[in-house]
N, C-alpha and C positions, 0 to 999 in steps of 0.2 A: 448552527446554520442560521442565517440570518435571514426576517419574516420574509423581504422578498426571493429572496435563494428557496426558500420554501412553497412558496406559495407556487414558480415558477416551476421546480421538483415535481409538484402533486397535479401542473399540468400535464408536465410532457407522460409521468405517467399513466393520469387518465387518458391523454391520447394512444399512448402504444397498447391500452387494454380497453378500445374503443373498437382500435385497426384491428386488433385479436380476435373480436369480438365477429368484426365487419369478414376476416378472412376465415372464421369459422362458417360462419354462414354461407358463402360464394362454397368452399369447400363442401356442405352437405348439400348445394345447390347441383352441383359439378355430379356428387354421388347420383343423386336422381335423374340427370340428364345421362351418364353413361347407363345404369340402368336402362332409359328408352331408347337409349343407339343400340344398345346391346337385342333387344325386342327387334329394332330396324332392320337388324344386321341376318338374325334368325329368320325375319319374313322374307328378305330379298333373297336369300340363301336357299331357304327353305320355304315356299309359298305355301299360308295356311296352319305353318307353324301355332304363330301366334293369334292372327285373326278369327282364329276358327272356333275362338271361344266371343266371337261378337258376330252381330250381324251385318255389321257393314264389311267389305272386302273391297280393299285399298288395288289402285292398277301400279302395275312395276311402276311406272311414270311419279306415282306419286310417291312411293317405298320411298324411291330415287329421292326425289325435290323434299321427304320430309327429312331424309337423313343426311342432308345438305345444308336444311337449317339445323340438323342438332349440329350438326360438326363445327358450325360457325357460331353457334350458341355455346359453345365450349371452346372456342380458339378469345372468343370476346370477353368469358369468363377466366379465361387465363391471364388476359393483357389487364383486367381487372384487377386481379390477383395478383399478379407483378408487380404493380403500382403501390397494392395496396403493402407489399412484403419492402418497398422503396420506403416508402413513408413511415413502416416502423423499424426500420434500419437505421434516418434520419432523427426519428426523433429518440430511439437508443443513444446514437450518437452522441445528441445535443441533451441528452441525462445527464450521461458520464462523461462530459465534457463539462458543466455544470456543475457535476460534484466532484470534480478532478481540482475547477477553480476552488471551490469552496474551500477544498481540501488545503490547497496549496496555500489561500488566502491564512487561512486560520490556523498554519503554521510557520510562515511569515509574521505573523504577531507574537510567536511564540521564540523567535528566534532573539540570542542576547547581539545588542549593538555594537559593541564592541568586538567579542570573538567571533562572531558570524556561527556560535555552538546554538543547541537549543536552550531553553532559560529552563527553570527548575517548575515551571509550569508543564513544561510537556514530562516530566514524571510519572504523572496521575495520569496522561495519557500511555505513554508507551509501557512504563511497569506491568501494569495488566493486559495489554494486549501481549507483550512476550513472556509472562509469566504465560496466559493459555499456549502462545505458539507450545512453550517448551513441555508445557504436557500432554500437550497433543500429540508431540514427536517424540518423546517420553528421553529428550536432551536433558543436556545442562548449562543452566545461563548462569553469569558470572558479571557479579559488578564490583568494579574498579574505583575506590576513592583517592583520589589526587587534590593533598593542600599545598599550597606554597606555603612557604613557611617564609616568617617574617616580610610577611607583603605589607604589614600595615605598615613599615617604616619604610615602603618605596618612598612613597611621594616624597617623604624627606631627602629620599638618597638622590633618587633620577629625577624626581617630579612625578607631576601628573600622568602629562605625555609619555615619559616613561615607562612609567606605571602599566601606561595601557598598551607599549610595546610589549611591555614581558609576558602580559597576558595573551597576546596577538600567539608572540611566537611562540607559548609553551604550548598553545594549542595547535601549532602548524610542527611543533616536536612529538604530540600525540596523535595528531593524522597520520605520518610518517610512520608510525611506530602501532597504532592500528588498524585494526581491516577497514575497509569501505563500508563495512556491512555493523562495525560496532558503532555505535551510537554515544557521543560524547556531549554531555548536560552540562551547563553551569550551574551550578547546585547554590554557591553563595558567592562571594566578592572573591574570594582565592582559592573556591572549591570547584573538583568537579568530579560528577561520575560519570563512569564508561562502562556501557550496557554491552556485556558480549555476548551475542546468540548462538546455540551450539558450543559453549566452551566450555570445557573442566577448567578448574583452577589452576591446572599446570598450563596450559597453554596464555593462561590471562598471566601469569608470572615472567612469561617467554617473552610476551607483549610484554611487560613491567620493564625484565633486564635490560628488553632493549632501549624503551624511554629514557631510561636513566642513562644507560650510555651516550645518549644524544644530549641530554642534560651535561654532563660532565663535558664532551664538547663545545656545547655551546656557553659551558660556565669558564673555561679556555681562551673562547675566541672573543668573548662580550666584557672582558675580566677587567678592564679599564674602563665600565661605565659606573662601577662604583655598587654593586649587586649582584650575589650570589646565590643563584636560585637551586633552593633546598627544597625535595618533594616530601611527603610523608604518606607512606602507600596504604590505603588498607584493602584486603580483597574477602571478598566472599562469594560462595556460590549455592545454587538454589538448583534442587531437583524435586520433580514429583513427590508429591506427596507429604512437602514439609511447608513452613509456611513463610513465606516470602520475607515479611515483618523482622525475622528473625535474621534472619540473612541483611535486608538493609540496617539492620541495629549493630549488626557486625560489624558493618563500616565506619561506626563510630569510632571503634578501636583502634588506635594508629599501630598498626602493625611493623612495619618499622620505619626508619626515618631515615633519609639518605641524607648524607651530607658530600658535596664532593672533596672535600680535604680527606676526609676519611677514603673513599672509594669504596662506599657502602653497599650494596644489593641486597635486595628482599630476597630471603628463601624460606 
């Protein structure tokens, strides 16, 4: 977060534990004034009740007009307290609205230009936030390594432009092919992983078959731009209690390598 996002942060919260602070107080104010209604309510009820421990003795007339102003001394104490539960509704509000931008902002930076995926910086953020998800839930997260193979000889083939078509669309062939809810990195120039939350490794394969068949399509219909896009898959998955490290070191391993002349699939 950046100094003034911070700084503006450490307001709004010292105001909503000001307002806390301010309706704590009107609150034990309120307790002491129903306490004295409650005594008003016993004398008018009961005369003698409560005065009969003092030497003054109050007339009905007054019982009346003092529990008149308590009652308006706690109606005015409430409209206080209203106000006061508005103002830290508002500046809750303008917190988490604040840190929603921040949020948003500083993952906007993180995002790659070309694919509209995240860039290999949000790694080190989301690995360990879904690594605790998954032990928390006591799941199993499962990541997906996807190379292009022979990407460095695009430019030759298609060119640049090209180049960064086939990037566009193998990532609009791996949206299709997984959940809203996986999370797709660009790891290097023709890498990428795919974070899957809740998943065994069979269902991240199920996801697999199906990329690839879209792959093989799309290597069909695109077959006159001069470029045959070959994946090379590798999967791994991570449960409780083992160590994550190990699982991303898995993906080194090109598990197997699809080619669509072959009509290859990972199993």
């Amino acid at each position: 977060m950046n100094e003034a996002s911070a700084v503006l942060a450490q307001r709004l919260q010292a105001r909503i534990k000001s307002r806390e602070n301010r309706g704590l107080a009107i609150l034990i104010v309120k307790m002491l004034v129903y306490l004295v209604l409650a005594a008003g309510l016993l004398e008018l009820f009961y005369p003698g009740t409560v005065t009969k421990y003092f030497d003054y003795r109050p007339t009905l007339t007054q019982v009346s007009l003092g529990l008149f102003g308590i009652v308006l001394t706690v109606f005015v104490l409430d409209m206080i307290q209203v106000g006061n539960w508005q103002m830290i509704r508002r500046a809750r509000v303008d917190l988490i609205t604040e840190l929603s931008r921040h949020d948003v902002v500083e993952r906007m930076t993180m995002v790659d230009a070309v694919t509209g995926t995240f860039d290999k910086r949000y790694l080190d953020e989301i690995i360990p936030r879904e690594v605790a998800r998954a032990d928390r839930r006591e799941t199993t997260l499962t990541f997906v390594r996807l190379t292009i193979e022979g990407f460095d000889s695009a430019d030759r083939t298609v060119g640049f432009q090209g180049g960064e078509k086939i990037l566009k669309e193998t990532v609009q062939l791996m949206k299709r092919c997984f959940r809203p809810t996986d999370i797709i990195v660009r790891s290097n120039v023709a890498d990428f992983i795919v974070i899957l939350p809740e998943t065994a490794k069979n269902g991240a394969l199920t996801a697999t078959r199906r990329l690839l068949g879209k792959v093989n399509e799309w290597n069909r219909r695109e077959a006159a731009h001069g470029f045959t896009l070959e994946l090379s898959v590798g999967l791994a998955d991570y449960t409780k209690g083992r160590d994550v490290r190990d699982s991303l070191s898995a993906l080194e391993a090109r598990v197997q390598i699809y080619h669509d002349q072959q009509g290859a699939q990972p199993s």
